[in-house]
N, C-alpha and C positions, 0 to 999 in steps of 0.2 A: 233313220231318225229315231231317237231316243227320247221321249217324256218321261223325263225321270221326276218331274218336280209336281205330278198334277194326285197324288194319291193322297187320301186323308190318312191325319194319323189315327190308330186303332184298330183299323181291317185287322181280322183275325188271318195270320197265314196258313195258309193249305199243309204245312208241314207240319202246323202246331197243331193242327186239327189231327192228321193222320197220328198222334202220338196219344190226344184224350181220346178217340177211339178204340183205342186200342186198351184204355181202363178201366174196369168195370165200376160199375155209379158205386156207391156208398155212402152213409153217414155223412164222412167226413171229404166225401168228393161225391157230390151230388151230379147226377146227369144232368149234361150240359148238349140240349141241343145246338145249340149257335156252333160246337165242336163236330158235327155231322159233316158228312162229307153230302152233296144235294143228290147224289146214287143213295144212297141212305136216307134219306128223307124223304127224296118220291116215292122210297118203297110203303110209307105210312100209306102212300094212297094207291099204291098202283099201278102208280106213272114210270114209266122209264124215262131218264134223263141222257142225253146224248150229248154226241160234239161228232162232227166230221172228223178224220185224222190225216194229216199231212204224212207219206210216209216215210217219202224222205228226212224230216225229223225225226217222226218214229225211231228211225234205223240210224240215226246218228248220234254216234259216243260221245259228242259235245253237247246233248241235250236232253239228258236224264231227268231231268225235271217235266220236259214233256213228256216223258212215258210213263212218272208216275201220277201226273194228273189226268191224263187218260186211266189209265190202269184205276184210279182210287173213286175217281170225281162222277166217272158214264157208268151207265149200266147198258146204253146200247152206241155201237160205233157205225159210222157211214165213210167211205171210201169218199175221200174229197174228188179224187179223179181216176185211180187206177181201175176201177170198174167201168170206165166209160169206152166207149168202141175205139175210136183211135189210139186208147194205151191197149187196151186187150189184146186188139187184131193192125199191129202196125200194116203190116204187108195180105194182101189176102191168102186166106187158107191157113198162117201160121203166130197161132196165139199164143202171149206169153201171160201165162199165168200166174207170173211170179207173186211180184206183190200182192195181185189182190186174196192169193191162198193168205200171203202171207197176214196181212188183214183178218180173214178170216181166222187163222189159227191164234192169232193174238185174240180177239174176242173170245175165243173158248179159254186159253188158260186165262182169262180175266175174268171167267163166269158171266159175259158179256152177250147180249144178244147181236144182230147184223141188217141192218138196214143197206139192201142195195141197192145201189146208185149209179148207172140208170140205164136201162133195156134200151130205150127207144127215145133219143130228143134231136134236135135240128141241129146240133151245133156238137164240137169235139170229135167229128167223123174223120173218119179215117181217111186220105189222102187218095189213095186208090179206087174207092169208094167213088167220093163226088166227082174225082177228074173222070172214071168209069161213065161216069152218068152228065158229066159235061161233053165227053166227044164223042158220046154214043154209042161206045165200046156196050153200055152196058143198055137196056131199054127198060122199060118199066116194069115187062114180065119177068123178067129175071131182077128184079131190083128188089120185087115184094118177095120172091123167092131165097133170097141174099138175106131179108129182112128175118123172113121168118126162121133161116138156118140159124141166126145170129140169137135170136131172143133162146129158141130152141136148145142152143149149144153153154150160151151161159147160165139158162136158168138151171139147165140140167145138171152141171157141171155143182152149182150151188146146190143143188136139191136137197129139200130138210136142211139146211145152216141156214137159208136168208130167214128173218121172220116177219119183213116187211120189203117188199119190191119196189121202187118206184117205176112202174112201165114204161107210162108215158109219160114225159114231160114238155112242159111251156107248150104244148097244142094250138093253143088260142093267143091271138093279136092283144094289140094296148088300143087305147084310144088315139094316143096321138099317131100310130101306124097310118100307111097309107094301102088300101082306103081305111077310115078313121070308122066304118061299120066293121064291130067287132068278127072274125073271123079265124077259120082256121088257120095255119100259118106255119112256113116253114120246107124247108127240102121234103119233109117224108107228104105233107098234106099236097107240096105242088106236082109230086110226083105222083102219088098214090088215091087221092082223092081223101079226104076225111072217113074211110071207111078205115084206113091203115092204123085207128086207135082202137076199135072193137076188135079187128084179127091181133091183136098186140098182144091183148088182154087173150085171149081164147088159145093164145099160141104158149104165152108164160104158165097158163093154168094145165094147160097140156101136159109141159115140161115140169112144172112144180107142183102138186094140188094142197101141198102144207101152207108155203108161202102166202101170206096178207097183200093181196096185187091192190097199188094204191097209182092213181092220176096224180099228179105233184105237179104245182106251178106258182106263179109271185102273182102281188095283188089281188089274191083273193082273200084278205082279211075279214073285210065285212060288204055286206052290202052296200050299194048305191041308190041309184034311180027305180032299179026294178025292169028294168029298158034291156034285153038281152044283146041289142042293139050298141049300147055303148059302155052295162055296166058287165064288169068281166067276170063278175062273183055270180051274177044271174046267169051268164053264158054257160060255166061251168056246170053250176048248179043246175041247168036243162040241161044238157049236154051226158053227166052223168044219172039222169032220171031215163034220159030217153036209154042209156045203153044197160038200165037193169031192166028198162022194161024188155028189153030185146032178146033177155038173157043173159046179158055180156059179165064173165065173173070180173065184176069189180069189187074190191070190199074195203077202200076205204079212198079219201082225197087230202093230200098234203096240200101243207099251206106252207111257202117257204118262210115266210116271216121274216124278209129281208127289207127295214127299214130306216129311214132316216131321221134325225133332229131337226133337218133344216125344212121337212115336211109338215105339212097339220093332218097327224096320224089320228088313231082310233082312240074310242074309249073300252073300256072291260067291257061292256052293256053291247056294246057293236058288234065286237070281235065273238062275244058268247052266242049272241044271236045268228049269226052264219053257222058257228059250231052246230048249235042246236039243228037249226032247218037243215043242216047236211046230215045228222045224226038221224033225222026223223025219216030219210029215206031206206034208214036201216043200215049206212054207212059208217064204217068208223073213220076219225079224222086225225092229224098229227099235224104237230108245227115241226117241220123237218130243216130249217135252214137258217135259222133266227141271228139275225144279226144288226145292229142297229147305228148306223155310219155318221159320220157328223162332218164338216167342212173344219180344212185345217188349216185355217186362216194365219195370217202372219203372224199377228198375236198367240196364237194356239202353238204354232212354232217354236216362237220363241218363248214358252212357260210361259205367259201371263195367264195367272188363278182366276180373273174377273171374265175371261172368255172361257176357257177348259172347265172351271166347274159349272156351270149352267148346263155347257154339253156331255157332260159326266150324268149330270141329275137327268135332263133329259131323254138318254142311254137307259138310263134306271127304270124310267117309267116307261117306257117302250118295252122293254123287258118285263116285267110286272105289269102290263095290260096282256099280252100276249100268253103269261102263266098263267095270269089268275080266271081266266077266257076258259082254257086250255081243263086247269082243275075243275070247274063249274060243268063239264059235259063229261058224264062217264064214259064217254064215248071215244076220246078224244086219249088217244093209248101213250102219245111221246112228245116229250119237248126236245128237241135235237136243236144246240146252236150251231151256227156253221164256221167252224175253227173256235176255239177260248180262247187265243190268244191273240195281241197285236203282234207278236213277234213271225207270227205265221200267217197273216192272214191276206185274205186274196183281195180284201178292197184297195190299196192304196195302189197298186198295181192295176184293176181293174177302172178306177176313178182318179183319173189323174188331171180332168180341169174343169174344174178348179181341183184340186187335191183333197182327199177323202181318208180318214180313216178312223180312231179310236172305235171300232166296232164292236168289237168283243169284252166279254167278260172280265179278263186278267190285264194286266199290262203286258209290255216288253219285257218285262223283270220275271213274271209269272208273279206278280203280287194281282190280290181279287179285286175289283174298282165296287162303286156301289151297287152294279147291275148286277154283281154277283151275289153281292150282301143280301140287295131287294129280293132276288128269285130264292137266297137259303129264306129268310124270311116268311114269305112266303109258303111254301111249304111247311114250313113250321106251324104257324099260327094259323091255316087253313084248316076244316076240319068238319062235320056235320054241321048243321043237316044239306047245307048247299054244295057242300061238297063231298061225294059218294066214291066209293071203292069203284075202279076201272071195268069196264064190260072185257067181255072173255069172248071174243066174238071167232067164230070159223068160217074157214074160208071158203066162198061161193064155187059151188059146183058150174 
């Protein structure tokens, strides 16, 4: 599906930007922020700007457009899925490391940092693996041992190029799960007990001592009830106080920042507030996955402007609650969206009923919508006293 008819006219395009860049200001050509690329803007403050990267786009001749908005637009990249265990290790004992070097090596000739994605989560495992572990071929003492060879072999393999890990992810239940008391969750928690997140973290720091070892999971925006019981932001937020008090080198907790329009989301004031309380444990924080989904209603299908722009605008401020959160806590190192574009992205495929999509930043086209505009914005006109240069934080022994 093609929405070609929902863009305002005016958006500046990302090729007309990468050409006033490349001008030096003058008299009679005054610097033009609005012409920055937003890698170049977060740098006023410190911030690195991301985007996941598909890489089969990447690596595709028919799509040079995504590789120069990667290349121009991020200053850090995340492996949408080739870092993940079942692409790494298809068969056991034999890893293809292809892509995800190759990821890597792209980040470096783009002067790009690497957020990787992801050691340890319940879900994208490898075949061999769970059936292992469904017919008892495998039991639990060799399962944690499997686990630990697995963190041990990729973090090593990255050693000094990640500069952010994500360890563990999605650990912890939803409310509406069953039971609806929040919990741990998941093949590694049912197998290994909840202790399988502290050796996670102690096994990657082993392997990496450079790398920022971060917890990453959805719906931890802002707080709730305060109830560790059924609010998920309060679970986390114990959950990572207990494992520094323990020793555990954790040093920072993603927020994936995966939301919707058809939701009654956050305001800046919420979202800063979590920032801060997770900041004050001495943590540093990141929005690692940002992406903001809308219902694609008949109307929305068929171009009608009266339904698309509401959800366009809506897109915007979801986005700009999430940045301007994010700028307000020094603490707080990355904004990473997850995909920029609709032409690549993982919601419509993942949300299919009712049908879900305009999430991202650009269109289909690679044209910017306004949640592109709102976040250059944003950093533009952001700036003292409430908004302070980035902490320089190292990593936990």
């Amino acid at each position: 599906m093609m929405l070609r008819r929902w863009m305002a006219a005016g958006l500046v395009a990302v090729a007309t930007a990468g050409v006033l860049n490349a001008v030096p200001a003058t008299a009679q050509r005054p610097y033009d922020p609005t012409a920055q690329s937003l890698r170049a803007l977060g740098q006023r403050h410190g911030l690195y700007v991301g985007t996941a990267v598909d890489m089969a786009a990447l690596a595709d001749p028919a799509e040079p457009r995504y590789r120069e908005i990667v290349r121009d637009e991020f200053s850090t990249v995340t492996a949408e899925n080739v870092m993940k265990w079942e692409s790494l290790e298809p068969t056991r004992g034999n890893y293809d490391w292809s892509a995800a070097d190759e990821l890597v090596a792209t980040a470096r000739r783009n002067g790009q940092k690497v957020r990787g994605h992801v050691l340890v989560w319940h879900s994208q495992l490898p075949k061999w693996l769970t059936d292992g572990v469904a017919d008892g071929s495998i039991d639990n003492a060799e399962l944690r041992s499997i686990l630990r060879r697995h963190i041990t072999t990729v973090a090593s393999r990255y050693r000094g190029k990640i500069w952010q890990w994500d360890v563990v992810n999605e650990a912890v239940s939803d409310p509406w799960d069953t039971p609806s008391t929040l919990h741990y969750k998941g093949f590694w928690a049912e197998h290994l007990g909840p202790g399988y997140v502290a050796d996670a973290f102690r096994w990657a720091r082993a392997a990496d001592p450079t790398a920022l070892l971060f917890y990453n999971d959805y719906n931890i925006e802002a707080f709730g009830s305060g109830d560790p019981a059924n609010d998920k932001t309060q679970f986390v937020f114990d959950m990572v106080k207990g494992l520094l008090g323990r020793g555990v080198p954790i040093d920072g907790v993603g927020s994936q920042g995966h939301l919707g329009t058809q939701y009654g989301n956050y305001d800046t004031l919420q979202v800063a507030d979590a920032l801060h309380r997770f900041a004050g444990l001495g943590l540093s924080t990141a929005f690692t996955e940002v992406d903001v989904r809308s219902r694609l209603t008949d109307g929305v299908q068929a171009g009608d402007s009266e339904e698309i722009n509401p959800r366009l605008q809506a897109s915007a401020a979801n986005f700009h609650v999430l940045l301007q959160a994010c700028l307000a806590e020094p603490r707080c190192l990355s904004f990473t969206v997850w995909g920029f574009t609709d032409r690549h992205s993982w919601v419509p495929g993942t949300f299919d009923d009712p049908p879900q999509g305009l999430a991202t930043i650009y269109d289909e086209n690679y044209q910017p919508k306004r949640s592109y505009q709102l976040m250059k914005a944003d950093l533009i006109y952001a700036g003292p006293p409430y908004v302070r240069t980035r902490a320089t934080p190292k990593p936990r022994r």
